[in-house]
C-alpha atoms as an extended CHARMM CRD file, in Angstrom:
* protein
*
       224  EXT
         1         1  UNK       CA              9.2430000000      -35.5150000000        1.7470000000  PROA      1               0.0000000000
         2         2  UNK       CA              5.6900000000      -34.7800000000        1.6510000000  PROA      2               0.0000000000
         3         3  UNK       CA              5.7630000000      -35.2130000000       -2.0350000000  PROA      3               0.0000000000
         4         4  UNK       CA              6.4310000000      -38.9180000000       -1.3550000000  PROA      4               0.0000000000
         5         5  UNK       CA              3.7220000000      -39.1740000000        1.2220000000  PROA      5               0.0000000000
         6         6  UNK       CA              1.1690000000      -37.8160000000       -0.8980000000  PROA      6               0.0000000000
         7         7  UNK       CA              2.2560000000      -40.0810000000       -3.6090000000  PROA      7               0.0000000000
         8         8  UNK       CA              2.3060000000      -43.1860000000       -1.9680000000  PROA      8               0.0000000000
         9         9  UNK       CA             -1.1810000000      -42.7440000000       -0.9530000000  PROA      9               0.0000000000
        10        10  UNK       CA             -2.4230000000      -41.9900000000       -3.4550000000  PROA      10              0.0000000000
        11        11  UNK       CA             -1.3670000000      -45.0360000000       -5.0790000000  PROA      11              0.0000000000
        12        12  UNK       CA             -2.5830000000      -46.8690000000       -2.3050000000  PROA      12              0.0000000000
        13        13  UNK       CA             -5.8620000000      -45.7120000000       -1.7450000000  PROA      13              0.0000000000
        14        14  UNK       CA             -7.3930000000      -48.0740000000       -3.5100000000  PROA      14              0.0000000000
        15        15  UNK       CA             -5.8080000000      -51.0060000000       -1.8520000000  PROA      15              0.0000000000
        16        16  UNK       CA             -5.6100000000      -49.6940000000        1.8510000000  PROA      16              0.0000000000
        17        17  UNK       CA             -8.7310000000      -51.6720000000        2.8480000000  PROA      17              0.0000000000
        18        18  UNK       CA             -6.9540000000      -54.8470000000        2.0200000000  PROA      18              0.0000000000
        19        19  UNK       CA             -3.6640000000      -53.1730000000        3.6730000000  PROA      19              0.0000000000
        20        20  UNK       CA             -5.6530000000      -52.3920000000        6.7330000000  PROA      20              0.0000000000
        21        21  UNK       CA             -7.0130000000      -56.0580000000        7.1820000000  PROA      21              0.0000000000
        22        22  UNK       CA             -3.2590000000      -57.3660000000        6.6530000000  PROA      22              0.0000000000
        23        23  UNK       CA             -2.3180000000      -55.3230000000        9.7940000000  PROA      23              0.0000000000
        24        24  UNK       CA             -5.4750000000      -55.9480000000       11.7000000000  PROA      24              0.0000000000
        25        25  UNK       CA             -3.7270000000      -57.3200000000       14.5860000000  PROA      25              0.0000000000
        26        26  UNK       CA             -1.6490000000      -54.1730000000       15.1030000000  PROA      26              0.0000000000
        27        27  UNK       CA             -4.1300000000      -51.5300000000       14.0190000000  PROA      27              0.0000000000
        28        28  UNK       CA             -6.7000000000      -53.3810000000       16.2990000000  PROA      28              0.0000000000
        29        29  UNK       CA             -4.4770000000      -53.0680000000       19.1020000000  PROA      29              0.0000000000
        30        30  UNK       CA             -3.3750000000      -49.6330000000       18.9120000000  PROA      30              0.0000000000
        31        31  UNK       CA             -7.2180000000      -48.3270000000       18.9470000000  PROA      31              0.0000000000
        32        32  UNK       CA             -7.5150000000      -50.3640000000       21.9360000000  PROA      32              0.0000000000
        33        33  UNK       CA             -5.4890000000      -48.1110000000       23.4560000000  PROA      33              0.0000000000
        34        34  UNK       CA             -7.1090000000      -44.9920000000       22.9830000000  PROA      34              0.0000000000
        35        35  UNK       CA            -10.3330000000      -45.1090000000       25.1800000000  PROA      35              0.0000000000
        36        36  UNK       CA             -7.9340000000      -46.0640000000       27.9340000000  PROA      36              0.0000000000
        37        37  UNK       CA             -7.1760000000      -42.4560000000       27.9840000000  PROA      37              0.0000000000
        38        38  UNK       CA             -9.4720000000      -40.7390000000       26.0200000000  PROA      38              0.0000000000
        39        39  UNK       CA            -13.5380000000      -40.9380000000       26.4490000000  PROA      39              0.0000000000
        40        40  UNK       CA            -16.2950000000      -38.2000000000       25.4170000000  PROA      40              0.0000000000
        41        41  UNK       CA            -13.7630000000      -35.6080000000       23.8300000000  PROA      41              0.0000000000
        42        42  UNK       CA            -16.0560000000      -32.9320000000       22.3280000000  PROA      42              0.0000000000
        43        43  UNK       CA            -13.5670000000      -32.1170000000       18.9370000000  PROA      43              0.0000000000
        44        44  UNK       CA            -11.4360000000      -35.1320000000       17.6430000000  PROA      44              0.0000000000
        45        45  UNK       CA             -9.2850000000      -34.5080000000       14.8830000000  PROA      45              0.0000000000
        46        46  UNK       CA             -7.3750000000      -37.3770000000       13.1130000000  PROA      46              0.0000000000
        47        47  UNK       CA             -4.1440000000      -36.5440000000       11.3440000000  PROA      47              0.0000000000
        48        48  UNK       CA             -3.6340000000      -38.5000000000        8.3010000000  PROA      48              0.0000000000
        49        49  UNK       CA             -6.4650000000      -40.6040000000        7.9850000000  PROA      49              0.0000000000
        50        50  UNK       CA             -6.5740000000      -42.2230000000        5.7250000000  PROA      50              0.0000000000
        51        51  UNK       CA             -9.9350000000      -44.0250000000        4.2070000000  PROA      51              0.0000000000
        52        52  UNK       CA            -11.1780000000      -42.5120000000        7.3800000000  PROA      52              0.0000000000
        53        53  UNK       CA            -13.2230000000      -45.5200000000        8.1300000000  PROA      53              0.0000000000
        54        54  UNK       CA            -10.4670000000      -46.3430000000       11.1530000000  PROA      54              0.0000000000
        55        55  UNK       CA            -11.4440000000      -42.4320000000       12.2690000000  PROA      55              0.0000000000
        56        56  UNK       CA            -15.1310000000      -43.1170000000       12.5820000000  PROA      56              0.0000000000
        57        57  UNK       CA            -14.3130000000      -46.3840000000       14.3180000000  PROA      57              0.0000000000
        58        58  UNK       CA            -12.4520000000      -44.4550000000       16.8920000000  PROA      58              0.0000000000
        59        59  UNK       CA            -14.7760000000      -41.6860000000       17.2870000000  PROA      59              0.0000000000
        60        60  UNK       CA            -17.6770000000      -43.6250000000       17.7630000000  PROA      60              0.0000000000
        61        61  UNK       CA            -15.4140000000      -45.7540000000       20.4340000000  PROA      61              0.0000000000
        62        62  UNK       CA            -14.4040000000      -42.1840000000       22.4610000000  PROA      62              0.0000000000
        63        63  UNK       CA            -17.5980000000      -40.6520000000       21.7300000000  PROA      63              0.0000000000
        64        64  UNK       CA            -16.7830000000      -37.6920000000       20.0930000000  PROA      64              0.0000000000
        65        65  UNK       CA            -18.9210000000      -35.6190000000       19.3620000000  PROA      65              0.0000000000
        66        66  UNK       CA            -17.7090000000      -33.2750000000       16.3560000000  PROA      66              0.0000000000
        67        67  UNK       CA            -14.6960000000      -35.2350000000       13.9690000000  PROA      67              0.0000000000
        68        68  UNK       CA            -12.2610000000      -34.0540000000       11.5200000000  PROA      68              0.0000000000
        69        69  UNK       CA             -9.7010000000      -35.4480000000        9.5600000000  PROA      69              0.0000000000
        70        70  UNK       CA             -6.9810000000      -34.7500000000        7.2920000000  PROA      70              0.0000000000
        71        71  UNK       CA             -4.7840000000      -36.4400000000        5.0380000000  PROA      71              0.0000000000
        72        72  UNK       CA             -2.0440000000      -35.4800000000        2.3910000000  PROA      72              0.0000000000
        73        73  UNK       CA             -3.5930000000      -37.3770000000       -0.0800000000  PROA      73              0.0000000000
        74        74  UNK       CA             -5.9290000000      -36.4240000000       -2.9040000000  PROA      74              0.0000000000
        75        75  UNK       CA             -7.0660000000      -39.3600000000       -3.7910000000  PROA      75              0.0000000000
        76        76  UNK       CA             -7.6960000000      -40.5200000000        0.1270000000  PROA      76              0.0000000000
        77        77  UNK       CA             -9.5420000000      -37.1890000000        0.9020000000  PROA      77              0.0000000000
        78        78  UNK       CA            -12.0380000000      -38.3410000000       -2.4010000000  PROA      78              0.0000000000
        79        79  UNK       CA            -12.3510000000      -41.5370000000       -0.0710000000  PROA      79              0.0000000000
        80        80  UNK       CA            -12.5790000000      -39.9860000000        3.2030000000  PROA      80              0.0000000000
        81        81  UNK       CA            -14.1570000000      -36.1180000000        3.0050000000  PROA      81              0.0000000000
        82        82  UNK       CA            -17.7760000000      -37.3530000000        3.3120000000  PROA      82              0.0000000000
        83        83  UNK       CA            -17.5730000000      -39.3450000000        6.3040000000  PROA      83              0.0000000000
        84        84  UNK       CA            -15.7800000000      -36.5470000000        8.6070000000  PROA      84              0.0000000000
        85        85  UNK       CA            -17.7540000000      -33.8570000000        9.8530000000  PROA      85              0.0000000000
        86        86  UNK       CA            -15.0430000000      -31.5780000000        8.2010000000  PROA      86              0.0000000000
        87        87  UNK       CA            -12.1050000000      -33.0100000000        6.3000000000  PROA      87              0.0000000000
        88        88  UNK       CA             -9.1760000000      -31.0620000000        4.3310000000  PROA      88              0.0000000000
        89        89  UNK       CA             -6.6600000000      -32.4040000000        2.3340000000  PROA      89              0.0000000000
        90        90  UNK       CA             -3.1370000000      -30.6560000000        4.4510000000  PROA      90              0.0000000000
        91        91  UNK       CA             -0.3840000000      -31.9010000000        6.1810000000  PROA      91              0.0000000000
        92        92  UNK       CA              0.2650000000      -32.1640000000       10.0600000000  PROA      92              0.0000000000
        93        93  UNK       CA              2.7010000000      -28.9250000000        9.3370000000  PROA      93              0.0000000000
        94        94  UNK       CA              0.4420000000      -26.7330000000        7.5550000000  PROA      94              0.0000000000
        95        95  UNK       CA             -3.2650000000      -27.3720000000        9.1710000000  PROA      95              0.0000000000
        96        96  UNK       CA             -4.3930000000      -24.5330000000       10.6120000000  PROA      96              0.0000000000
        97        97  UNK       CA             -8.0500000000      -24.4940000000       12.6680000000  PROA      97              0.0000000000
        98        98  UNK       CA             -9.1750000000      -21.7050000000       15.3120000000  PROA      98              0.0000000000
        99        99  UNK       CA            -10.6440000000      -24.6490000000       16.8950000000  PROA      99              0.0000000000
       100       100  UNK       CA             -8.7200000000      -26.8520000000       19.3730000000  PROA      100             0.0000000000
       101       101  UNK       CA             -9.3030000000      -30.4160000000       20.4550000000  PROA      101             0.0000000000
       102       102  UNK       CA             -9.5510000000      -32.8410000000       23.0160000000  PROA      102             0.0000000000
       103       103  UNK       CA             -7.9190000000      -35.7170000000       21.2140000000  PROA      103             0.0000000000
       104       104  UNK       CA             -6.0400000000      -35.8180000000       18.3780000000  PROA      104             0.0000000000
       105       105  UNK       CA             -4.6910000000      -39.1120000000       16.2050000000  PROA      105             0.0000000000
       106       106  UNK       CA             -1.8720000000      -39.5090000000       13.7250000000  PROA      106             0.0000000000
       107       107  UNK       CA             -1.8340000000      -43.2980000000       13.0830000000  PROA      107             0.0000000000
       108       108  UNK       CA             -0.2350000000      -45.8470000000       11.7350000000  PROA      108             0.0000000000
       109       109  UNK       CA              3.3500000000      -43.9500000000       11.0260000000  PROA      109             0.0000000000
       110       110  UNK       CA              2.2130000000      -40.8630000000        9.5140000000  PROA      110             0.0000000000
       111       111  UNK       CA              4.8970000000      -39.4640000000       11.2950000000  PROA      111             0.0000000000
       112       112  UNK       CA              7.4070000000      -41.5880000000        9.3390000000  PROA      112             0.0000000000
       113       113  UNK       CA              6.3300000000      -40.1030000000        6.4430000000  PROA      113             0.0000000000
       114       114  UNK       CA              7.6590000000      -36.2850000000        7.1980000000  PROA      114             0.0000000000
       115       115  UNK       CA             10.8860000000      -35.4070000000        6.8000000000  PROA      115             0.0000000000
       116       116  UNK       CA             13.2880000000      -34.0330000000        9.3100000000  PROA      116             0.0000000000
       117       117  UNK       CA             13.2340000000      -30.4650000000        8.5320000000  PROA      117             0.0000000000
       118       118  UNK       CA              9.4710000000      -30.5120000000        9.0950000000  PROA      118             0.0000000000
       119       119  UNK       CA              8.8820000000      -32.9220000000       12.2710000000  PROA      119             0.0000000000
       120       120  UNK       CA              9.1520000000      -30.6630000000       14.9590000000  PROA      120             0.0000000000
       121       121  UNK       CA              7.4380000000      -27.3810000000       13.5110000000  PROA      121             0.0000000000
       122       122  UNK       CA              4.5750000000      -30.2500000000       12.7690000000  PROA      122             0.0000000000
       123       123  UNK       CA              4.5770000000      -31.4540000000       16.4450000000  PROA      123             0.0000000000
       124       124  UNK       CA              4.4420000000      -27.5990000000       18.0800000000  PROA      124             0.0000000000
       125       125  UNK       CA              1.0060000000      -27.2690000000       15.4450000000  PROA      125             0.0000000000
       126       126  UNK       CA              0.0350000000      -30.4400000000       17.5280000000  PROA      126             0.0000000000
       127       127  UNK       CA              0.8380000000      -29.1510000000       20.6370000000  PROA      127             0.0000000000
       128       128  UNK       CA             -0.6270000000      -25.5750000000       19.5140000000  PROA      128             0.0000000000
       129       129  UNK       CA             -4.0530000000      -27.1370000000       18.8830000000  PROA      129             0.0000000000
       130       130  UNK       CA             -4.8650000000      -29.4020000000       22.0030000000  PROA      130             0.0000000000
       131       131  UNK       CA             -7.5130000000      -27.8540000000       24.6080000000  PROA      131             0.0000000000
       132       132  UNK       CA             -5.5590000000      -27.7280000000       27.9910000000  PROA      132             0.0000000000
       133       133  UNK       CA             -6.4230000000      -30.5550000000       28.9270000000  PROA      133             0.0000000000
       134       134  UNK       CA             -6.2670000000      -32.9280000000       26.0170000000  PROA      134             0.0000000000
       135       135  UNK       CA             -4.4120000000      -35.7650000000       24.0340000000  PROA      135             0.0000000000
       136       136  UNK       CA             -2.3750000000      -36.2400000000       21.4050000000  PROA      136             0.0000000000
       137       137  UNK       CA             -2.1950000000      -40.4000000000       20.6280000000  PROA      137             0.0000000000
       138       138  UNK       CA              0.1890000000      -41.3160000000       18.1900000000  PROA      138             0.0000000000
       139       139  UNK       CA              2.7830000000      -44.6290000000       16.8700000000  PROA      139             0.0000000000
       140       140  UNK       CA              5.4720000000      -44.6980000000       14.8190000000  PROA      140             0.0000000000
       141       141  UNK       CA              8.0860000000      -47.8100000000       13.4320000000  PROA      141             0.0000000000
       142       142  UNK       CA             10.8890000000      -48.4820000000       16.0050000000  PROA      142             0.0000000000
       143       143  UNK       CA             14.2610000000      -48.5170000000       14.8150000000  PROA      143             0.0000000000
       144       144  UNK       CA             14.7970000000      -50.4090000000       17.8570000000  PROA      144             0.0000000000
       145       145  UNK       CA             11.8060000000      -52.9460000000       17.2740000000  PROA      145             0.0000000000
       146       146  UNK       CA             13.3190000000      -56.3520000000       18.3300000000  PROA      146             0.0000000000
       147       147  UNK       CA             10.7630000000      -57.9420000000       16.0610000000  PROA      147             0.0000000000
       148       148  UNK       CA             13.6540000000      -57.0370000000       13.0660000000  PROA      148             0.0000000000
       149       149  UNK       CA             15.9070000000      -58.7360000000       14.8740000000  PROA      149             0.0000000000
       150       150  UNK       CA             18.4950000000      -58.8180000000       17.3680000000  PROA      150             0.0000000000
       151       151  UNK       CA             21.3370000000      -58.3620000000       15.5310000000  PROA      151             0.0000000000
       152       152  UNK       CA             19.7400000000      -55.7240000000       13.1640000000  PROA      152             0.0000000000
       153       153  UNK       CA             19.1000000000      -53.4500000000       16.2620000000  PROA      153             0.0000000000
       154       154  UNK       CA             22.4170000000      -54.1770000000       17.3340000000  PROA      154             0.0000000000
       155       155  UNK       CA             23.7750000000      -52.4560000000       14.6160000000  PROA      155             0.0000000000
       156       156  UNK       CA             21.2340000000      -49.8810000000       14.4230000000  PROA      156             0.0000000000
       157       157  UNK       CA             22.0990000000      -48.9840000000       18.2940000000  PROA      157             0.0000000000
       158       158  UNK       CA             26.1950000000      -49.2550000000       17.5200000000  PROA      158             0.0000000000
       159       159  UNK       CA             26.3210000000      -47.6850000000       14.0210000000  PROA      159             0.0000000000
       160       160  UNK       CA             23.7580000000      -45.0340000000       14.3570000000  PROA      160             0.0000000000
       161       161  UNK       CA             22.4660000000      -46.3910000000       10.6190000000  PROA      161             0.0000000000
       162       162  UNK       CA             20.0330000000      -43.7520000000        9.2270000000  PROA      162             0.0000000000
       163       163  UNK       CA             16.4960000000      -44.7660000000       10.1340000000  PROA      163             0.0000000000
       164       164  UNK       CA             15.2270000000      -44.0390000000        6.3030000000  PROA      164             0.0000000000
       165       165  UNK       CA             14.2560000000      -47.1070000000        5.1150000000  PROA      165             0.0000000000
       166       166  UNK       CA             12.5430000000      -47.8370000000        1.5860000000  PROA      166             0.0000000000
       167       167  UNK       CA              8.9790000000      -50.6730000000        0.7050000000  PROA      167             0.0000000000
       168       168  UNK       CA              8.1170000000      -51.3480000000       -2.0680000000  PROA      168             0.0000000000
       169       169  UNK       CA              4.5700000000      -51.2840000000       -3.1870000000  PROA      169             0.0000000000
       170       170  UNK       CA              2.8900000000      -52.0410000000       -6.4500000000  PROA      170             0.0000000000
       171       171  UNK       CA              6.7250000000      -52.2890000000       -7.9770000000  PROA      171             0.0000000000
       172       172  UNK       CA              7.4830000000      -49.0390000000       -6.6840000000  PROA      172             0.0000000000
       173       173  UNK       CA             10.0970000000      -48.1490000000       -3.5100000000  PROA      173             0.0000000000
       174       174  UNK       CA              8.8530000000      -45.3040000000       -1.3020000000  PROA      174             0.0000000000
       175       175  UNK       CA             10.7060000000      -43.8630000000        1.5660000000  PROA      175             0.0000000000
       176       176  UNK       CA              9.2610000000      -44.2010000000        5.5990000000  PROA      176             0.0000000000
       177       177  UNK       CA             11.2470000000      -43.2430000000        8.3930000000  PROA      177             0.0000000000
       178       178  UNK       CA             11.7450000000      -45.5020000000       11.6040000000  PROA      178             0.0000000000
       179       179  UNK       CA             12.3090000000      -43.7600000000       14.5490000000  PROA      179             0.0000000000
       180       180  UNK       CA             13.8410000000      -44.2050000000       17.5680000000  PROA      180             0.0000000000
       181       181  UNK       CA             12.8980000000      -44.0440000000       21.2180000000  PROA      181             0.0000000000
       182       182  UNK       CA             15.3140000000      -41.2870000000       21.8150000000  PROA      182             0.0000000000
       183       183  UNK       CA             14.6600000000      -39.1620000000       18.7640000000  PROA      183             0.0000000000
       184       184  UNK       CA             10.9480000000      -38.7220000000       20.0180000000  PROA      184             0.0000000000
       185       185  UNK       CA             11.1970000000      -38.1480000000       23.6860000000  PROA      185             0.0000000000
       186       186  UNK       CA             13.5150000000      -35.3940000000       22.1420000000  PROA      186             0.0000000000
       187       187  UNK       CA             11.5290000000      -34.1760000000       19.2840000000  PROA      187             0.0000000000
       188       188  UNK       CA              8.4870000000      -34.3490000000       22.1700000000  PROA      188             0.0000000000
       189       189  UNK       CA             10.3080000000      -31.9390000000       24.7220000000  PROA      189             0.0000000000
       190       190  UNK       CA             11.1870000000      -29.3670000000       22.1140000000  PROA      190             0.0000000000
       191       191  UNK       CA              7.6580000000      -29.2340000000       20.8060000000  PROA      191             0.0000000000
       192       192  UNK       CA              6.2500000000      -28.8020000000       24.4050000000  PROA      192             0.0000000000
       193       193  UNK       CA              4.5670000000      -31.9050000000       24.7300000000  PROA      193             0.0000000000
       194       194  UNK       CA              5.2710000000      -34.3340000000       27.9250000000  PROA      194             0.0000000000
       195       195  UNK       CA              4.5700000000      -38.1000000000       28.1150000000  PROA      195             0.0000000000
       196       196  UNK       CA              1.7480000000      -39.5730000000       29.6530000000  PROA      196             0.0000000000
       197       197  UNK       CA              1.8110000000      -43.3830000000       28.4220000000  PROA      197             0.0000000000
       198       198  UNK       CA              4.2310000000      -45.3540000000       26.4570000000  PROA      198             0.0000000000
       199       199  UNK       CA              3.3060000000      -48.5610000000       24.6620000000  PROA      199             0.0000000000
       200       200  UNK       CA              5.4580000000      -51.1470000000       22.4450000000  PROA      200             0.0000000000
       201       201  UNK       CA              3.0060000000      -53.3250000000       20.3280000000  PROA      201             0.0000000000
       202       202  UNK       CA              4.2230000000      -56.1950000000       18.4370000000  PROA      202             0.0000000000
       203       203  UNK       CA              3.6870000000      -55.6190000000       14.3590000000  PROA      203             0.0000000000
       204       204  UNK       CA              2.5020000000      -59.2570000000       13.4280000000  PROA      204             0.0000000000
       205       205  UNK       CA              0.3930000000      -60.1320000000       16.7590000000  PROA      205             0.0000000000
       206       206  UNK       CA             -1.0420000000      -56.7620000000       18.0880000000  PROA      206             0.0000000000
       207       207  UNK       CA              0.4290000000      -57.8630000000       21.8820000000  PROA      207             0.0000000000
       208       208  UNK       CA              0.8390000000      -54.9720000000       24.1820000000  PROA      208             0.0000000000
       209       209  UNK       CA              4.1910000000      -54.2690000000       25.8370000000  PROA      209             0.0000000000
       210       210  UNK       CA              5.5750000000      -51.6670000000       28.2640000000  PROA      210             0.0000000000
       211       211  UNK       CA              9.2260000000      -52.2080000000       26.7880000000  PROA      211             0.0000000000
       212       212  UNK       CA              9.6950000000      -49.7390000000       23.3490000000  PROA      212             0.0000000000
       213       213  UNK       CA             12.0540000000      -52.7500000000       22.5740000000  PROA      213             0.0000000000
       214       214  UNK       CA              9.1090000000      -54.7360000000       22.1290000000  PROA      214             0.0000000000
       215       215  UNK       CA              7.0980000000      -53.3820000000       18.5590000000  PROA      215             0.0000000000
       216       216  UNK       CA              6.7050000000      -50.2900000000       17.2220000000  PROA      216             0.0000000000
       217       217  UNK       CA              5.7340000000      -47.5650000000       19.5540000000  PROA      217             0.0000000000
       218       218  UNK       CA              2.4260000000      -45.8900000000       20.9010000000  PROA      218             0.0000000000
       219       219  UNK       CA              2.8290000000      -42.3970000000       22.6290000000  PROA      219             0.0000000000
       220       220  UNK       CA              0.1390000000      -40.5000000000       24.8300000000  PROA      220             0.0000000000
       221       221  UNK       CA              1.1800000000      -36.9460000000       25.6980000000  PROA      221             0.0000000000
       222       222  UNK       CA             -0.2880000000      -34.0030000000       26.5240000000  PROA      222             0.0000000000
       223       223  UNK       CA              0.9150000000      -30.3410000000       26.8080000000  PROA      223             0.0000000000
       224       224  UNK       CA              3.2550000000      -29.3680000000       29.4250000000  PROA      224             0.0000000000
C-alpha cells in the first residue's frame, strides 16, 4: 500500500543515484521516448519523482516551461522540493491542483507501487488533470516481460499467478506490482484515457520494441 511505497523510498533515497546509474540503460531509453511526443508543454508535472534530477532532465529535454513534482516520500521530497518549481509530498490518488498540464510523468513503476483499490481512482486524477490536448507518459514491470523467461510467463499467462512480487533492498523485502498488458488497457478505458503509443523496452539493454512481450512497458495516452 502506500505505506510501503513511502517506506521504501525513503530508505532508498539515499542510494537512488547509484540505483538510477544501475538502470541507466532502461531509464535512458524510456526518456528517449518522451520528446517523440511531447515538445514545449507549458505545465509538466512528474508523478513520483523521485530525486527529481530525472524530472529536470526531462523538462529541460521537452522544454517546459513551469515543472512540478511529487513524490510519496519524505525523505525524497527533502531531496527533490528545491529543484521543482513547486513540489508536494502526495500520492498520484490524492494530488489535487486547479492547474492542468500538458504532460505528465509517472516513471519508473510508480504505478507498481499502488495498490488495487487505489489504481483506477489514481488514473481518473490523471486523466482529470491533462489540458485537452495533452499527455500522460508512463511504464510499468510486465508480468509478461519475456526477459524473466519463457517458461515463467508461461505460467504467469496459464495460472493467472498474482502479479505482487517482493525485492529486497538493504535486507529488507518490499512489495511492487507487475502488471500486465491486459490489466492496463483495462484500467486505461475505465479511467477515460485512450492509447496513443505503446512501447516494450528491454530492462538490462534499454532496446526499444513494439511487442509488450519484449520489456517492461511504456504507455502514451491521452484523454478520450
Amino acid at each position: 500500500d502506500l505505506m510501503d511505497a513511502a517506506k521504501i523510498y525513503d530508505k532508498m533515497a539515499g542510494s537512488y543515484q547509484n540505483l538510477s546509474t544501475g538502470r541507466s540503460a532502461y531509464l535512458r531509453a524510456v526518456t528517449d521516448i518522451i520528446p517523440k511526443h511531447s515538445l514545449d508543454p507549458l505545465q509538466y508535472l512528474d508523478v513520483g519523482c523521485g530525486d527529481g534530477d530525472r524530472t529536470v532532465e526531462i523538462a529541460a529535454i521537452v522544454g517546459a516551461l513551469w515543472v512540478e513534482a511529487i513524490d510519496i516520500s519524505s525523505e525524497m521530497a527533502k531531496i527533490a522540493e528545491s529543484k521543482m518549481d513547486k513540489f508536494e509530498c502526495t500520492s498520484m490518488k490524492n494530488y489535487f491542483s486547479l492547474d492542468s498540464y500538458d504532460l505528465i510523468t509517472a516513471l519508473w513503476n510508480v504505478l507498481g507501487h499502488i495498490k488495487e483499490a487505489d489504481r483506477l481512482e489514481s488514473l481518473k486524477n490523471m486523466e482529470m488533470h491533462l489540458t485537452t490536448d495533452g499527455l500522460f507518459i508512463f511504464d510499468v514491470n510486465n508480468r509478461y516481460n519475456l526477459g524473466y523467461g519463457f517458461w515463467n510467463v508461461v505460467k504467469n499467462i496459464i495460472f493467472r499467478r498474482s502479479g505482487w512480487h517482493t525485492f529486497k533492498f538493504k535486507g529488507e523485502e518490499f512489495p511492487t506490482y507487475l502488471y500486465s498488458p491486459r490489466e492496463i488497457k483495462g484500467l486505461l478505458k475505465k479511467a477515460g484515457l485512450e492509447i496513443v503509443k505503446k512501447y516494450g523496452v528491454d530492462y538490462e539493454t534499454g532496446k526499444v520494441s513494439k511487442s509488450l512481450f519484449r520489456g517492461q512497458m511504456v504507455f502514451v495516452v491521452r484523454r478520450k
